[in-house]
Structures are given as C-alpha cells and as structure tokens.
PQR file with spaces between the fields and no chain letter, atoms N, CA, C, O and H, PARSE charges and radii, in Angstrom:
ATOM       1  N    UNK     1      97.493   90.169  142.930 -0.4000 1.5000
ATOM       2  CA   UNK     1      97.110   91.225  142.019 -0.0000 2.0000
ATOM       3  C    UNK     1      98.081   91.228  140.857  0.5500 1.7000
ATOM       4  O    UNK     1      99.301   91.200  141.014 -0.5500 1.4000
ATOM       5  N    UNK     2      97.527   91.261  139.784 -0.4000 1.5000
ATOM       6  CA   UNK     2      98.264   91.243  138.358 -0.0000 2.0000
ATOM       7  C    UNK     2      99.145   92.632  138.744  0.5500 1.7000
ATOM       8  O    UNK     2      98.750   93.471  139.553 -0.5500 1.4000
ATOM       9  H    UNK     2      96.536   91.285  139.656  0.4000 1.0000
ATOM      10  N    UNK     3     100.284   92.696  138.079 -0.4000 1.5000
ATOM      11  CA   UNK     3     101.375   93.850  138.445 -0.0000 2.0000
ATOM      12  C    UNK     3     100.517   94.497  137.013  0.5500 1.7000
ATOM      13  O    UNK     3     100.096   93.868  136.042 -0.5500 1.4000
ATOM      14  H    UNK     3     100.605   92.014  137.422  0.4000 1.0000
ATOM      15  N    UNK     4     100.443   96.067  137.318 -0.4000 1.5000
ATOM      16  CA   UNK     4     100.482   96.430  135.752 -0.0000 2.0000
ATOM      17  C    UNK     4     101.598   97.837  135.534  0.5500 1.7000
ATOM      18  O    UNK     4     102.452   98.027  136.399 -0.5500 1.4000
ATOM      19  H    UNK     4     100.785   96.578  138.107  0.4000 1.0000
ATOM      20  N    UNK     5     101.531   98.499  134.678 -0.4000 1.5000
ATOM      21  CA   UNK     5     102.977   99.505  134.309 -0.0000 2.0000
ATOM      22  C    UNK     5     102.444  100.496  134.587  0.5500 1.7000
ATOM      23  O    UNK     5     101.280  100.898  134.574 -0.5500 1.4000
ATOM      24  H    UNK     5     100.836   98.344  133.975  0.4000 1.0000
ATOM      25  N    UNK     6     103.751  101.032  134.947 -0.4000 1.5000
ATOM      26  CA   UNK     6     103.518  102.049  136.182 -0.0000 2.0000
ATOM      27  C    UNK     6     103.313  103.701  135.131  0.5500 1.7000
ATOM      28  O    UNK     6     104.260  104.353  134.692 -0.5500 1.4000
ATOM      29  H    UNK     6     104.696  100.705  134.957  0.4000 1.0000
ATOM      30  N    UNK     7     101.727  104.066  134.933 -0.4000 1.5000
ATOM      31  CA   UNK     7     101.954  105.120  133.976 -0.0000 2.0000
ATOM      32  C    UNK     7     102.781  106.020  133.791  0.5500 1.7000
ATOM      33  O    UNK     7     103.122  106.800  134.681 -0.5500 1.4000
ATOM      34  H    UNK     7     100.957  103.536  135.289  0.4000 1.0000
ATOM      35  N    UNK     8     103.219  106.040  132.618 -0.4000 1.5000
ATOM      36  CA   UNK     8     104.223  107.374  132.175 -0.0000 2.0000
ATOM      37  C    UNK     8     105.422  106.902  133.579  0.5500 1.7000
ATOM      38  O    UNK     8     105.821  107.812  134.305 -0.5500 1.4000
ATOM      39  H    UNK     8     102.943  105.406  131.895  0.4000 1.0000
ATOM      40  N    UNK     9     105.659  106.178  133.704 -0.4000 1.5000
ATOM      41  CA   UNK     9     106.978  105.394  134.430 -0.0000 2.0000
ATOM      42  C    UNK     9     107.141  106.439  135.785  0.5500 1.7000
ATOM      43  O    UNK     9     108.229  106.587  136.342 -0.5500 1.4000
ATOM      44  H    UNK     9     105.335  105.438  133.114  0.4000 1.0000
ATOM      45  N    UNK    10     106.148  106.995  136.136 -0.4000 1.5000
ATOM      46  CA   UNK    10     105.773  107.699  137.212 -0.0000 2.0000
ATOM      47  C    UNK    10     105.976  106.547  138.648  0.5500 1.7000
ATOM      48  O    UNK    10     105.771  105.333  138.681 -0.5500 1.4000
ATOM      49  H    UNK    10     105.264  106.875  135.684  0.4000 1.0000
ATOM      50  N    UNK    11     106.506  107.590  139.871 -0.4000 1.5000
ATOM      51  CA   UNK    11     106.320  106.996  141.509 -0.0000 2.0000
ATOM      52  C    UNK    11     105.135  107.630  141.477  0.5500 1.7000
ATOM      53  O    UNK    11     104.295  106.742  141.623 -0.5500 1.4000
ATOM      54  H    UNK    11     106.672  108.575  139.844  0.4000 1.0000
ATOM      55  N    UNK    12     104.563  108.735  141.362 -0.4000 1.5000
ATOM      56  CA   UNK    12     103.548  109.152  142.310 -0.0000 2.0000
ATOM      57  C    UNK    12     102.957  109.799  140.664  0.5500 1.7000
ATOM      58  O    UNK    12     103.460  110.213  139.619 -0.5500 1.4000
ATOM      59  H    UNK    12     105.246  109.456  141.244  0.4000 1.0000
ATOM      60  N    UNK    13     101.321  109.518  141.358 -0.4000 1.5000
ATOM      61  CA   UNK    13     100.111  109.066  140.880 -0.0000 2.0000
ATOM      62  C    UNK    13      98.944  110.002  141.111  0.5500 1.7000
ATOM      63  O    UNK    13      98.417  110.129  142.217 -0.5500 1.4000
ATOM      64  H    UNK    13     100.913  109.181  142.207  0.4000 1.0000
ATOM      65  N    UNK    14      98.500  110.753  139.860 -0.4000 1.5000
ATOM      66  CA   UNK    14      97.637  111.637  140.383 -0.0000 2.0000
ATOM      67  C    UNK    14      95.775  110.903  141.324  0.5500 1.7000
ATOM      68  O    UNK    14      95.589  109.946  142.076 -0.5500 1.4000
ATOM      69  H    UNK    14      98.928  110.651  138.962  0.4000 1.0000
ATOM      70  N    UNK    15      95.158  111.576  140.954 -0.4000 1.5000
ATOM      71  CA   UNK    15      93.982  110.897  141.572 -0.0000 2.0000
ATOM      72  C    UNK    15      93.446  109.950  140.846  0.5500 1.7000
ATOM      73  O    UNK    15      93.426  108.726  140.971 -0.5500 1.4000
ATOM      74  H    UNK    15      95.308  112.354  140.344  0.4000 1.0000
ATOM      75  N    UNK    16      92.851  110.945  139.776 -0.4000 1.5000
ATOM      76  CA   UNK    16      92.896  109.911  137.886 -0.0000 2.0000
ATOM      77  C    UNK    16      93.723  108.812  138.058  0.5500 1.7000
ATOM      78  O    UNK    16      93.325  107.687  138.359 -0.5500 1.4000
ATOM      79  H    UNK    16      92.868  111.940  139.674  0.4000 1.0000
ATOM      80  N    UNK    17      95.102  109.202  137.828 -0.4000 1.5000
ATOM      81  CA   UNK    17      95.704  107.564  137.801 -0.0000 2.0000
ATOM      82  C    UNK    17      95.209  106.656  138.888  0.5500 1.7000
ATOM      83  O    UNK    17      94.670  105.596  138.568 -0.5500 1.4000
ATOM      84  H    UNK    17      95.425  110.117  137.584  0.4000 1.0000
ATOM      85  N    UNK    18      95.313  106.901  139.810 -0.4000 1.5000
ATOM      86  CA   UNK    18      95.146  105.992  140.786 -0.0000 2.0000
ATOM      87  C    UNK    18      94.034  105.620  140.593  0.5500 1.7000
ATOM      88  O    UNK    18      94.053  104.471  141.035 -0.5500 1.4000
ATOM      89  H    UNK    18      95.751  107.762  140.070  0.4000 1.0000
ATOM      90  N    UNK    19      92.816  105.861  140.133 -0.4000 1.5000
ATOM      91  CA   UNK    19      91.775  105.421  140.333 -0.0000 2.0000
ATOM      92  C    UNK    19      91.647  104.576  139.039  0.5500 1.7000
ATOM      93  O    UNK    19      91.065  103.503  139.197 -0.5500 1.4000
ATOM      94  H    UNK    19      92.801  106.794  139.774  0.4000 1.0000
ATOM      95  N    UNK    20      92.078  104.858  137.804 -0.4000 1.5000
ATOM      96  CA   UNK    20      92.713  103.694  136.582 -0.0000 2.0000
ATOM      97  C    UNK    20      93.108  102.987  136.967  0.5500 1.7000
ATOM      98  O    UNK    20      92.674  101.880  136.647 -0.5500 1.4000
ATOM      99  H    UNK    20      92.551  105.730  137.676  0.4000 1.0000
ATOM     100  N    UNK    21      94.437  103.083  138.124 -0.4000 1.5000
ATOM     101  CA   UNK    21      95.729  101.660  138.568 -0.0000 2.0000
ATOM     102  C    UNK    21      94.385  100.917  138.880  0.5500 1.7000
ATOM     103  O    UNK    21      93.919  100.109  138.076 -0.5500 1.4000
ATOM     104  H    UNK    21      94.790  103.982  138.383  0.4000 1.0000
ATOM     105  N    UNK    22      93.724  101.237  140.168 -0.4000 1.5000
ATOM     106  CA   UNK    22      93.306  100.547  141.008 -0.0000 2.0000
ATOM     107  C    UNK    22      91.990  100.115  140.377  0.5500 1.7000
ATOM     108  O    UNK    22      91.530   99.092  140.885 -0.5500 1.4000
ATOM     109  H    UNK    22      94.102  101.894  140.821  0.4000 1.0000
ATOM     110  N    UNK    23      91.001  100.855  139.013 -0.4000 1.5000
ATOM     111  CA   UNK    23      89.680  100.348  139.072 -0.0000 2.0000
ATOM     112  C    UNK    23      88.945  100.917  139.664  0.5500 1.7000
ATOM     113  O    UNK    23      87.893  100.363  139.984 -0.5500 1.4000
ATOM     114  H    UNK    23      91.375  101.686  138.601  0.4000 1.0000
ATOM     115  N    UNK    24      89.230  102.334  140.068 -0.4000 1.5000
ATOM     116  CA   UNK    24      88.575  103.087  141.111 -0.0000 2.0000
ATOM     117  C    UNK    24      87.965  103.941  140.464  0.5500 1.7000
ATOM     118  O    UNK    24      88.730  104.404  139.619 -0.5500 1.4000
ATOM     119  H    UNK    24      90.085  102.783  139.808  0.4000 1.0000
ATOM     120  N    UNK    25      86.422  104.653  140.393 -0.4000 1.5000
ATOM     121  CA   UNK    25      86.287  106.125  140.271 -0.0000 2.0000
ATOM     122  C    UNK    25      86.871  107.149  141.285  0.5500 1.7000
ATOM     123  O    UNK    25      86.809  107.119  142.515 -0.5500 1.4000
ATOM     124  H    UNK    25      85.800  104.277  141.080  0.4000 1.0000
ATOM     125  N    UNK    26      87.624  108.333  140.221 -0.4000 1.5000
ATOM     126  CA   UNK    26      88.465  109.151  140.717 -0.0000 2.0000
ATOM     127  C    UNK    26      87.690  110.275  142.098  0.5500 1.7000
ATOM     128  O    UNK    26      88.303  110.920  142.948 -0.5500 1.4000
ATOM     129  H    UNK    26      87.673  108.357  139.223  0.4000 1.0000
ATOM     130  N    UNK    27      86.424  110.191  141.922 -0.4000 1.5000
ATOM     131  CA   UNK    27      86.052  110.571  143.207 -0.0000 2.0000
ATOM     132  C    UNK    27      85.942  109.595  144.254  0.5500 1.7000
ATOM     133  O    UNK    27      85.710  110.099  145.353 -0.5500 1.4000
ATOM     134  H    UNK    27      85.925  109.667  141.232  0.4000 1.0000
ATOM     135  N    UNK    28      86.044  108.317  144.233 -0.4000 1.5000
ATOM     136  CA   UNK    28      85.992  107.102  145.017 -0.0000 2.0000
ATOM     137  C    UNK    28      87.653  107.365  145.627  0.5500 1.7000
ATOM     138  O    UNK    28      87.900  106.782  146.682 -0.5500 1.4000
ATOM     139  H    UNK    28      86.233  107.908  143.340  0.4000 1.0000
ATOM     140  N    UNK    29      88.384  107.912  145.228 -0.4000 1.5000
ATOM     141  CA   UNK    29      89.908  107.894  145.412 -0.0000 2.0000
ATOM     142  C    UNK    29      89.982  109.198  146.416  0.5500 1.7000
ATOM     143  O    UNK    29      90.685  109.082  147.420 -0.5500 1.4000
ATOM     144  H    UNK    29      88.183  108.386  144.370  0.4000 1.0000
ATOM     145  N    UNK    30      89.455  110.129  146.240 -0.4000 1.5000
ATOM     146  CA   UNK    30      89.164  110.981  146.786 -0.0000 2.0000
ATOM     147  C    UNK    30      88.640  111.099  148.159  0.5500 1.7000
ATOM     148  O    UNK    30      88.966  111.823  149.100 -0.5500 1.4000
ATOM     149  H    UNK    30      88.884  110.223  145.424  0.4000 1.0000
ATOM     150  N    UNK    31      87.617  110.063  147.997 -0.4000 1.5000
ATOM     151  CA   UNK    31      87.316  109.932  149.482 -0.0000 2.0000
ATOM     152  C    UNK    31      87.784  109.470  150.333  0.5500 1.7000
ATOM     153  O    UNK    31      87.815  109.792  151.521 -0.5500 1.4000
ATOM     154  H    UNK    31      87.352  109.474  147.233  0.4000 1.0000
ATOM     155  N    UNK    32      88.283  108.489  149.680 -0.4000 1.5000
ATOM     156  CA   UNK    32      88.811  107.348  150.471 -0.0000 2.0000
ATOM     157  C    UNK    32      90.758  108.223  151.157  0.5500 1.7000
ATOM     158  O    UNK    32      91.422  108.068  152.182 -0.5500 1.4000
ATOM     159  H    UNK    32      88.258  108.227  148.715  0.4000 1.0000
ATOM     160  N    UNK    33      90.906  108.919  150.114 -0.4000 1.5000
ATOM     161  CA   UNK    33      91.947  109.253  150.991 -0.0000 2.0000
ATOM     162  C    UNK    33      91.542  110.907  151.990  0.5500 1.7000
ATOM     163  O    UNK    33      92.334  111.547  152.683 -0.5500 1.4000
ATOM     164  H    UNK    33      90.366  109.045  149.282  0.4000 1.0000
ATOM     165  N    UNK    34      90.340  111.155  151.771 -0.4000 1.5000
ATOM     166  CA   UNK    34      90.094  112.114  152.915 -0.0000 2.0000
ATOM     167  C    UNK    34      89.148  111.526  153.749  0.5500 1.7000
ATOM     168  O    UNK    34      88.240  112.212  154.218 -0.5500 1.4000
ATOM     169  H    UNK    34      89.698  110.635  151.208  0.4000 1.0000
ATOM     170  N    UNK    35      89.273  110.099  154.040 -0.4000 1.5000
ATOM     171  CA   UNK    35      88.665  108.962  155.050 -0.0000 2.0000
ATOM     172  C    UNK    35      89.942  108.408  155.616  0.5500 1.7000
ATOM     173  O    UNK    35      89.914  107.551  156.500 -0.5500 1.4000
ATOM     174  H    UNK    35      90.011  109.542  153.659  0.4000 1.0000
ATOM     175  N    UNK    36      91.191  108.939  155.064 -0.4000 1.5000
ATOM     176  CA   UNK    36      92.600  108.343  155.600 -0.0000 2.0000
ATOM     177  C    UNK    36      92.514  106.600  155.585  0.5500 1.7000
ATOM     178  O    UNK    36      93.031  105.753  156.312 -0.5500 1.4000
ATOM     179  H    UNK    36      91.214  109.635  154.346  0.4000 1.0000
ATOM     180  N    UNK    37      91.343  106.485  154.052 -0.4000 1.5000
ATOM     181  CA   UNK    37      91.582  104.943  154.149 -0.0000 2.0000
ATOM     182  C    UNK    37      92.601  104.398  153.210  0.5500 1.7000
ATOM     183  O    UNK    37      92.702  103.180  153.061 -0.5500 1.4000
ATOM     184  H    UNK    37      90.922  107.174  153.461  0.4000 1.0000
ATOM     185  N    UNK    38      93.709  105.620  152.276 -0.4000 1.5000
ATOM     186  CA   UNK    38      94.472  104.721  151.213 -0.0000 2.0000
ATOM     187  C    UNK    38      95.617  106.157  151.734  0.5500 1.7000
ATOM     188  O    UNK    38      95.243  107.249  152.162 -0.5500 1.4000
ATOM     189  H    UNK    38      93.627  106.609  152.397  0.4000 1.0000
ATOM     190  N    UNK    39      96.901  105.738  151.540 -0.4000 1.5000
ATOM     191  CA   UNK    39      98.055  106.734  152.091 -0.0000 2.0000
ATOM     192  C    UNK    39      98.181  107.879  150.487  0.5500 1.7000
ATOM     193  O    UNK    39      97.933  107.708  149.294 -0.5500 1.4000
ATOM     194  H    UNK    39      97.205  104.851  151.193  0.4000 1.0000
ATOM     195  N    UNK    40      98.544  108.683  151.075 -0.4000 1.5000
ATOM     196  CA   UNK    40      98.489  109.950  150.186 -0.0000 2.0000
ATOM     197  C    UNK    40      99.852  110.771  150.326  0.5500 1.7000
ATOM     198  O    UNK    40     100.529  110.641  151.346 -0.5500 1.4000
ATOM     199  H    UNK    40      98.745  108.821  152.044  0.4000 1.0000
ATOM     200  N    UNK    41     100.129  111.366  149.598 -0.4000 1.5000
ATOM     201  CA   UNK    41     100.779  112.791  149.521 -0.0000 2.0000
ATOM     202  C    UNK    41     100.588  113.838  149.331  0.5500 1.7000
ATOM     203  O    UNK    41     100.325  113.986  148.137 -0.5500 1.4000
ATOM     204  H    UNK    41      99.579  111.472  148.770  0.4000 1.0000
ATOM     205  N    UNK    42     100.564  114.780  149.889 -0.4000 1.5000
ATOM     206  CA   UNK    42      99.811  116.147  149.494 -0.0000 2.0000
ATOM     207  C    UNK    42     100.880  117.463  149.170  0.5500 1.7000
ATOM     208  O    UNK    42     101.628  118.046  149.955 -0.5500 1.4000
ATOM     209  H    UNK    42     100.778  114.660  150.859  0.4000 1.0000
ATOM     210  N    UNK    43     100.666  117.679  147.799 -0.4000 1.5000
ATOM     211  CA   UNK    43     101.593  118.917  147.091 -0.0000 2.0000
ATOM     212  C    UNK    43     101.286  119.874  147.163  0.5500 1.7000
ATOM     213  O    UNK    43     101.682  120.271  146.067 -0.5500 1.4000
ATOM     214  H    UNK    43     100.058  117.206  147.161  0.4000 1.0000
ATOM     215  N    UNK    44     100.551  121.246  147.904 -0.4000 1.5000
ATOM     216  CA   UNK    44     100.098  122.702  148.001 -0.0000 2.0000
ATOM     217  C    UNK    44      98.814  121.883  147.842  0.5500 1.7000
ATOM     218  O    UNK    44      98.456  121.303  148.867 -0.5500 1.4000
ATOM     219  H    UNK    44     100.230  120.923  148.795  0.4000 1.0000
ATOM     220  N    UNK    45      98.087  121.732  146.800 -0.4000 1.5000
ATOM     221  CA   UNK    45      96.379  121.690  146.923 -0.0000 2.0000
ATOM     222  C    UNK    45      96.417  119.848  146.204  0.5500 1.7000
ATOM     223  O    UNK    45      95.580  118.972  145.990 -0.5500 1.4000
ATOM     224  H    UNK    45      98.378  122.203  145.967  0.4000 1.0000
ATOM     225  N    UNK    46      97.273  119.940  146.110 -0.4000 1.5000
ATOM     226  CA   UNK    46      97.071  118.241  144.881 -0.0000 2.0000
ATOM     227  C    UNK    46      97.626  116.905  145.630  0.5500 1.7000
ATOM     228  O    UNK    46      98.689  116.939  146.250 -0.5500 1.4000
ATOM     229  H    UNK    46      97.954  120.652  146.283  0.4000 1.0000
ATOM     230  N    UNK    47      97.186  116.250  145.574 -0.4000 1.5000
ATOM     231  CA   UNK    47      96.928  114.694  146.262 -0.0000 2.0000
ATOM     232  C    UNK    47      97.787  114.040  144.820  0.5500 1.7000
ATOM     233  O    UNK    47      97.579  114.167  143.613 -0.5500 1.4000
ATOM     234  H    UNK    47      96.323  116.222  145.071  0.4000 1.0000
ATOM     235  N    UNK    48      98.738  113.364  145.551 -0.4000 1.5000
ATOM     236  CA   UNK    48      99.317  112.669  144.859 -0.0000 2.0000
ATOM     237  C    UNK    48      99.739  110.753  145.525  0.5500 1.7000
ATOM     238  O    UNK    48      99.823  110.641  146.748 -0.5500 1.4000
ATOM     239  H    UNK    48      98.906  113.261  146.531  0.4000 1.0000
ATOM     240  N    UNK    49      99.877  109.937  144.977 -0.4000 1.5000
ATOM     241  CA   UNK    49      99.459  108.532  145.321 -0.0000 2.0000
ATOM     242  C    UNK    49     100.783  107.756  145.307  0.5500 1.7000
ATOM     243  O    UNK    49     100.808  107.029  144.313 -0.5500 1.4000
ATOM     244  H    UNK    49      99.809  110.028  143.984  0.4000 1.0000
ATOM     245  N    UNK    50     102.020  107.636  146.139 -0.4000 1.5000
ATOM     246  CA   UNK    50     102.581  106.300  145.901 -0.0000 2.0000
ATOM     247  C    UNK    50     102.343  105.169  145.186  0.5500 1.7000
ATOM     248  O    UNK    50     101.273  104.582  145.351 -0.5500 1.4000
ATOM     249  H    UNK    50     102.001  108.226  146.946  0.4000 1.0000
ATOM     250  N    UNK    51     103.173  104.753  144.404 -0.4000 1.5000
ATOM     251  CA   UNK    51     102.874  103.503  143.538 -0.0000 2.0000
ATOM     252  C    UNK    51     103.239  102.502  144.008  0.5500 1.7000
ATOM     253  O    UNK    51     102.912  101.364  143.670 -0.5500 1.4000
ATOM     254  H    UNK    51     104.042  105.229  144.271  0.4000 1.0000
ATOM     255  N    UNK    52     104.129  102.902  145.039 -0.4000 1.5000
ATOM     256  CA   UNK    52     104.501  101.306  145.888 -0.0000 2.0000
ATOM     257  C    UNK    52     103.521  101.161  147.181  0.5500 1.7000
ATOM     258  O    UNK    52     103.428  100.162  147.894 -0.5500 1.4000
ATOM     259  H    UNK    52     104.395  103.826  145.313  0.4000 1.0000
ATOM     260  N    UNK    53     102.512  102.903  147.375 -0.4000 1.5000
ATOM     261  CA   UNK    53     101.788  102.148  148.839 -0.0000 2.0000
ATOM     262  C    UNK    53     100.711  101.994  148.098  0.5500 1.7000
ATOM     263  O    UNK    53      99.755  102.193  148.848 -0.5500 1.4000
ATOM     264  H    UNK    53     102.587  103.714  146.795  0.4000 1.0000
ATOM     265  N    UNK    54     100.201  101.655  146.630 -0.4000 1.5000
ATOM     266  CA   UNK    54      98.682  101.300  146.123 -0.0000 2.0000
ATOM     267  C    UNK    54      99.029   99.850  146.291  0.5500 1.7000
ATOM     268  O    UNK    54      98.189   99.069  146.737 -0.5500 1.4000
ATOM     269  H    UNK    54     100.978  101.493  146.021  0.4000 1.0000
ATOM     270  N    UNK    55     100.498   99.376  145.876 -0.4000 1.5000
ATOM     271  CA   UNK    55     100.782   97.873  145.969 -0.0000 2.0000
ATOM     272  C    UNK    55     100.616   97.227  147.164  0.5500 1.7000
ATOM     273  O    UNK    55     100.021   96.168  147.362 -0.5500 1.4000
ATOM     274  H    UNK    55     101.181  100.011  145.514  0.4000 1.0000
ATOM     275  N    UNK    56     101.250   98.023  148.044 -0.4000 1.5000
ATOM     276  CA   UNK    56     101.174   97.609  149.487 -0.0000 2.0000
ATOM     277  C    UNK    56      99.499   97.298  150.014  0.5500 1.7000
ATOM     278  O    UNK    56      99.055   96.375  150.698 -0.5500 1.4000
ATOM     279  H    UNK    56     101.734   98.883  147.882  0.4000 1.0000
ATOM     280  N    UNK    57      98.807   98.488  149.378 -0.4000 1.5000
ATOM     281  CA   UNK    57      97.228   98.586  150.005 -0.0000 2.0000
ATOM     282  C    UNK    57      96.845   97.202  149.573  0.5500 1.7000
ATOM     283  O    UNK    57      96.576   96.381  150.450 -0.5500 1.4000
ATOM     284  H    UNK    57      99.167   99.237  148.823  0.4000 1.0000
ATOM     285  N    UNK    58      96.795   96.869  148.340 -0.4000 1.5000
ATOM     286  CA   UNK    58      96.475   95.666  147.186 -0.0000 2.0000
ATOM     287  C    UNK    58      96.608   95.078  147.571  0.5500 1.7000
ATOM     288  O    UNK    58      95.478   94.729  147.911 -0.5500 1.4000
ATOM     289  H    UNK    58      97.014   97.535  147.627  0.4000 1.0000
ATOM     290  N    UNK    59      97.781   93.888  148.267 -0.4000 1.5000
ATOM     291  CA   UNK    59      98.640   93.326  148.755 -0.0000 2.0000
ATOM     292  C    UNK    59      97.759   93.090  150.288  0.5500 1.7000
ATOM     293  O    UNK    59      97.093   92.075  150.492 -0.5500 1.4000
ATOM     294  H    UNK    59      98.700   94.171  147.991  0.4000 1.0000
ATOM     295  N    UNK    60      97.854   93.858  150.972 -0.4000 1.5000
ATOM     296  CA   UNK    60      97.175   93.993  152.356 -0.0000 2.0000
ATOM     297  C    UNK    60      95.651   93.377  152.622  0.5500 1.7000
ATOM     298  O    UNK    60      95.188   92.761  153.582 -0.5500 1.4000
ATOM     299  H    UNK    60      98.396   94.682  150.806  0.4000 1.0000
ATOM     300  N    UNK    61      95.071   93.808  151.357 -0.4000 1.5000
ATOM     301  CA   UNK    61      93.942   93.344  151.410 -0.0000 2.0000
ATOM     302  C    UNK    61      93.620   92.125  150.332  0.5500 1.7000
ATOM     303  O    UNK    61      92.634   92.329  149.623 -0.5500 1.4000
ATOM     304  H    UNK    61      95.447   94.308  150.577  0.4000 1.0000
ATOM     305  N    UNK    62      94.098   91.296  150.194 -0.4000 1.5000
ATOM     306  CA   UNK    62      93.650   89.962  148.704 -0.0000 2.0000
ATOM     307  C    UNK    62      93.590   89.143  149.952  0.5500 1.7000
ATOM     308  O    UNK    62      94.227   88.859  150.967 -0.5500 1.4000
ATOM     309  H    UNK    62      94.899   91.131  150.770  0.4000 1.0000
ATOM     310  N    UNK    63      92.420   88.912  149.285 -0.4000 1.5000
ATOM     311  CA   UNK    63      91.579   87.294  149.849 -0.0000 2.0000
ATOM     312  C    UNK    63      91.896   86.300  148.721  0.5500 1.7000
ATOM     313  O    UNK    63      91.695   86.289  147.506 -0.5500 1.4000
ATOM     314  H    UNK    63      91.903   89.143  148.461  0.4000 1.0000
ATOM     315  N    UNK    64      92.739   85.087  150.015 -0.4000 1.5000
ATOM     316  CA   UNK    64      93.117   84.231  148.825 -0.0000 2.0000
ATOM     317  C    UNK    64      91.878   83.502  148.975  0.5500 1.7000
ATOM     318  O    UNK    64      90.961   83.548  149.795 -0.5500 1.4000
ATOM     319  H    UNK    64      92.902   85.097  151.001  0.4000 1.0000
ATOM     320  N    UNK    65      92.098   82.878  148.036 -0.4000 1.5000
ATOM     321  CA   UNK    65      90.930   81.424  147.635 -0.0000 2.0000
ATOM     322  C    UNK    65      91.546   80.010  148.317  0.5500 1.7000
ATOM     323  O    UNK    65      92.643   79.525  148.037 -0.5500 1.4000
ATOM     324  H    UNK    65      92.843   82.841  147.370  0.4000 1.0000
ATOM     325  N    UNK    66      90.587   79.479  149.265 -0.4000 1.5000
ATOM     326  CA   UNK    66      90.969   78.380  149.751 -0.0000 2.0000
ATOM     327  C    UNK    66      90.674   77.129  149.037  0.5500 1.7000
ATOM     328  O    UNK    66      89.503   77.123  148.659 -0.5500 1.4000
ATOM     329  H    UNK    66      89.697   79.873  149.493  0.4000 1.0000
ATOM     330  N    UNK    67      91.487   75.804  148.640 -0.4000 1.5000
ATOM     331  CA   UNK    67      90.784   74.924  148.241 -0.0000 2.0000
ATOM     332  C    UNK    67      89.380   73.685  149.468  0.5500 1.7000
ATOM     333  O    UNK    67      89.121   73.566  150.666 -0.5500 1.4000
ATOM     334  H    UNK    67      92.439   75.808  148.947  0.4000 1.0000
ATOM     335  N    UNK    68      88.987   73.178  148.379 -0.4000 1.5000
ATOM     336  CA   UNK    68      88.179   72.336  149.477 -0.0000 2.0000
ATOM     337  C    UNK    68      88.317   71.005  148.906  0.5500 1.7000
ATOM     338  O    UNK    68      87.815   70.034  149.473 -0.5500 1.4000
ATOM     339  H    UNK    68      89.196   73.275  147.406  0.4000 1.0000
C-alpha cells in the first residue's frame, strides 16, 4: 500500500478521515467498525481511528501478485 500523509499530522482519525485514508465511504467505516471488523477508539459518542492500526489492517490484508 502506497504510504500517504497522515492528515493534519494527526494519530487518530475521525470517521471522514478514515474513510478518505482508506477509500472508504464514511458510512462504510461505520459499519465496519460496529461489525468489529476495523479497530476503533471510542471518545464519549465519537469513533476515532488509529493511523497505525488502518496500516496494520492494510498491511494484513494485500494480496500480493504472483509471477507465472
């Protein structure tokens, strides 16, 4: 995965962002972390996103390309 800059030089990532970092619609981000399928933080009512566990997620999941 291409590295890209980490908005406004932010660790943690609102939903919006995260769903920019990643290419995601921000309700797609949403679900997915109340499916406990991407790690989260939760501030009183607001979901906030690690920037090192979107890398990690990224990372976890790339299918490399095999040659033939």
């Amino acid at each position: 995965m291409k590295s890209h800059p980490i908005p406004g030089g932010k660790r943690l990532l609102s939903a919006a962002e995260t769903g920019e970092y990643l290419g995601l619609a921000e309700g797609t981000v949403r679900q997915w972390a109340s499916m406990r399928k991407i790690p989260f933080v939760k501030l009183g009512r607001s979901l906030r996103f690690d920037i090192r566990d979107l890398e990690e997620l990224a990372n976890a999941n790339k299918v490399n390309a095999h040659e033939q």
